[in-house]
N, C-alpha and C positions, 0 to 999 in steps of 0.2 A: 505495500500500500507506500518543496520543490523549490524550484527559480520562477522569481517573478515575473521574469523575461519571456518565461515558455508557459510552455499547452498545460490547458486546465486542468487535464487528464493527473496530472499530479497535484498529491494533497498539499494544501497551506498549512505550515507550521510554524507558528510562534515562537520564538527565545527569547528568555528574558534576560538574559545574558548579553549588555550590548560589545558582542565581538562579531567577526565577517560573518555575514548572513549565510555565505556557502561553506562557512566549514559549523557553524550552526546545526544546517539541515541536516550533513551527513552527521554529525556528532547526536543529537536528540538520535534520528537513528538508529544510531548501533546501542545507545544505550538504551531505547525502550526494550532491544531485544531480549535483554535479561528482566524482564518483568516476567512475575512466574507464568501468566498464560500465554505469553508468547515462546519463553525459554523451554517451559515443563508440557507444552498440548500442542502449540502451530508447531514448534522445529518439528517435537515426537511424529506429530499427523503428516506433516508433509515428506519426511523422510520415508515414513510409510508408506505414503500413495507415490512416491515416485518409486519403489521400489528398486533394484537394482543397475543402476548407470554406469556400472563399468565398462570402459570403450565408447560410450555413446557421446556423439553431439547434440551439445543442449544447448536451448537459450533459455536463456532468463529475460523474462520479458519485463520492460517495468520496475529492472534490478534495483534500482534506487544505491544507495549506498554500498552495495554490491554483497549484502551478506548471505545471502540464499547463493551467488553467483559462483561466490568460495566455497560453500558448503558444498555447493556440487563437483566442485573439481577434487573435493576430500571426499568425496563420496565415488568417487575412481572413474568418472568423466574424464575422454579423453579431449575433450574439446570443449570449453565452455565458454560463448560469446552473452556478456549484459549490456542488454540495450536502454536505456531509458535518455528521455528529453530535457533532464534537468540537470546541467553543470556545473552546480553545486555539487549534486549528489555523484555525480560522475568525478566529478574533482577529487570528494571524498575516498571513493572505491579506487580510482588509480593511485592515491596514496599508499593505501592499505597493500596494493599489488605491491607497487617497488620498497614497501618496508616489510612485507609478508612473502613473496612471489607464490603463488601456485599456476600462473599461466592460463589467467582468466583476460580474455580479451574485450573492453569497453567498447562501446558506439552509444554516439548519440544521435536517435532519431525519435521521432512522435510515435507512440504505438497507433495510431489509428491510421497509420502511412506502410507499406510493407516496409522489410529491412532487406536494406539491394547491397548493403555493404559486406558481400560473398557470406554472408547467412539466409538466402532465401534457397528454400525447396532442398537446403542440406540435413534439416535438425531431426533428431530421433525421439526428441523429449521439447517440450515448451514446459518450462515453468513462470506461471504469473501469478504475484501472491500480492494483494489489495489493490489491484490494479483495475479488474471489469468494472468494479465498483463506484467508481470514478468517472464511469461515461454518462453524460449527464440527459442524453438522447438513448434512444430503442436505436437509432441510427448509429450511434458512437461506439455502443455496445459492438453491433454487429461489428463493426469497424477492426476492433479492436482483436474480436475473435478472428477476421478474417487477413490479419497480420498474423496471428498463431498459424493458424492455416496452411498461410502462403510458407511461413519460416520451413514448416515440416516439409521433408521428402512425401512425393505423391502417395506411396502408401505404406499403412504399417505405424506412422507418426499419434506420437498421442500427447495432449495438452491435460496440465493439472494446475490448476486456478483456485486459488484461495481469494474468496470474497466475500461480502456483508450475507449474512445467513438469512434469506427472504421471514427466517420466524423467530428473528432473535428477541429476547427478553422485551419487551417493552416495559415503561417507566423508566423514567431518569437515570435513578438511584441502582438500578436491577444488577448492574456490572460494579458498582461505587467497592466492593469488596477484595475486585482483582486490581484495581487500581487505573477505572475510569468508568466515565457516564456516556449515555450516548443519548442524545436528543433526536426526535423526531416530530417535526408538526403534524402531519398528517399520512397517510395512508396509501397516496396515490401514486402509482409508477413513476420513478424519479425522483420520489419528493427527498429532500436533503436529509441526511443524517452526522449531524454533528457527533464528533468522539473528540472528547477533552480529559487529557492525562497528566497528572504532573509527576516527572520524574525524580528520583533520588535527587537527584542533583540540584533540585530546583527547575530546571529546564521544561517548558508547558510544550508538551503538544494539543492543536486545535485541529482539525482535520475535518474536512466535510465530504461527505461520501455523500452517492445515492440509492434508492435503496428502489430494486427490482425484484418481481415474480419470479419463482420457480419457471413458470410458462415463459413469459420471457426470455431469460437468459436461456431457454431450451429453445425458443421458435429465433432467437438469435445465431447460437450456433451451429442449427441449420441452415441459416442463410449464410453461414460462412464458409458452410460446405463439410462440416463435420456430420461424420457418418452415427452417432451416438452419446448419447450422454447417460453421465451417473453422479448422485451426488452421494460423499462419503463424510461419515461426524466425525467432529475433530474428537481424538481421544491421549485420555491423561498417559505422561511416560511412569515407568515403577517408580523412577527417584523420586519426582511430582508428588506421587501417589505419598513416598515413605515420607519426605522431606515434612507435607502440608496437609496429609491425610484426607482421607474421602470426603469426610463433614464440608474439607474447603471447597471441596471441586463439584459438587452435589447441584448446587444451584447453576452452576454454569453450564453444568451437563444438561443438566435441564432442557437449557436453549443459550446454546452456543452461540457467540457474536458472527461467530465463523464458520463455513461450509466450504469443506471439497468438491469444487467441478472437475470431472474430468468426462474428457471429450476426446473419441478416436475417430481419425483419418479411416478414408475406405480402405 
């Protein structure tokens, strides 16, 4: 799940921190990633549903800061291109390459545009994680799926999308426990969902998602040309589990902020 300068398609994030705006964004970041529902259920579920990437080219769609992008070259990817529009957040991820290297290669383009920079019709794996979420149109949507798409080889390709769970908790307060709220005015396709988080550190994230039907993002990426869809619940890892115990994770199980798309090529 940016720069001011670019596409909408990435979330606005607040620091309260008056330092560079671009190394702000990537820093909020990598640090929400240690909040327990992202470190302890999204890494656990998405590691999951991509299953086994050794040898594969993948993209990361939407990489932002690049930390899914690395995780997938640690996870024995032979080839991992992150794409995202925001150079801020791309500034951030090529830092991390030349003080870290695992041979994760950047671009920046718009995901609702295909990616021509020698990633299209190569990749085995798309991963996009709070990215659908963000198109603020049924058209953007599709858009965006049909950049996944186009990245995959013609067949065999499969995409795994982490985005706003079309039944997640309503009420303000419902998430205030893992350490954020999400607001939503009203009901109708599109309509905004605010997520407001404040970090360890002090550091606010603001972020406005949208929030779509099951139906939708299904009759979407079919217009993208994916052959199938499924959707998979996010689930707690053992440590999660031992660390913070069931009682904690009970309520978020309930109704997860978050849901796996995944979508296969013919």
């Amino acid at each position: 799940m940016a720069d001011p300068s670019t596409s909408h398609l990435n979330p606005v994030v607040d620091a309260t921190e008056e330092t560079d705006a671009f190394d702000a964004l990537g820093g909020l970041y990598e640090e929400s990633a240690r909040l327990p529902f992202r470190e302890h259920l999204e890494h656990h579920s998405v590691r999951k549903a991509v299953g086994d990437v050794t040898g594969l080219d993948v993209l990361d769609l939407g990489c932002g800061s690049g930390l899914y992008t690395r995780r997938l070259a640690a996870w024995g990817a032979a080839r991992v291109t992150g794409v995202d529009c925001s150079a801020g957040m791309l500034a951030t991820a090529r830092a991390v390459e030349r003080a870290r290297p695992v041979g994760a290669r950047y671009v920046r383009a718009d995901a609702t545009r295909p990616v021509t920079d020698g990633a299209e019709g190569t990749a085995d794996l798309v991963l996009s994680v709070y990215v659908l979420c963000y198109a603020r149109s049924e058209r953007e949507l599709t858009a965006v799926l049909t950049t996944a798409r186009r990245a995959l080889r013609p067949t065999g390709g499969r995409l795994v999308a982490v985005t706003l769970n079309p039944d997640y908790g309503r009420g303000t307060a419902y998430y205030a426990p893992y350490g954020f709220t999400l607001t939503q005015p009203d009901e109708r396709e599109g309509a905004p969902v605010t997520l407001d988080a404040t970090l360890p550190s002090g550091g606010r994230l603001h972020v406005t998602a949208h929030w779509w039907s099951r139906d939708t993002y299904e009759r979407a990426a079919r217009a993208a040309g994916f052959a199938g869809t499924a959707w998979t619940p996010m689930a707690v890892s053992p440590r999660g589990r031992e660390l913070l115990g069931d009682a904690y994770w009970s309520a978020y199980l309930r109704a997860p902020q978050a849901l796996i798309l995944e979508a296969t090529a013919l």
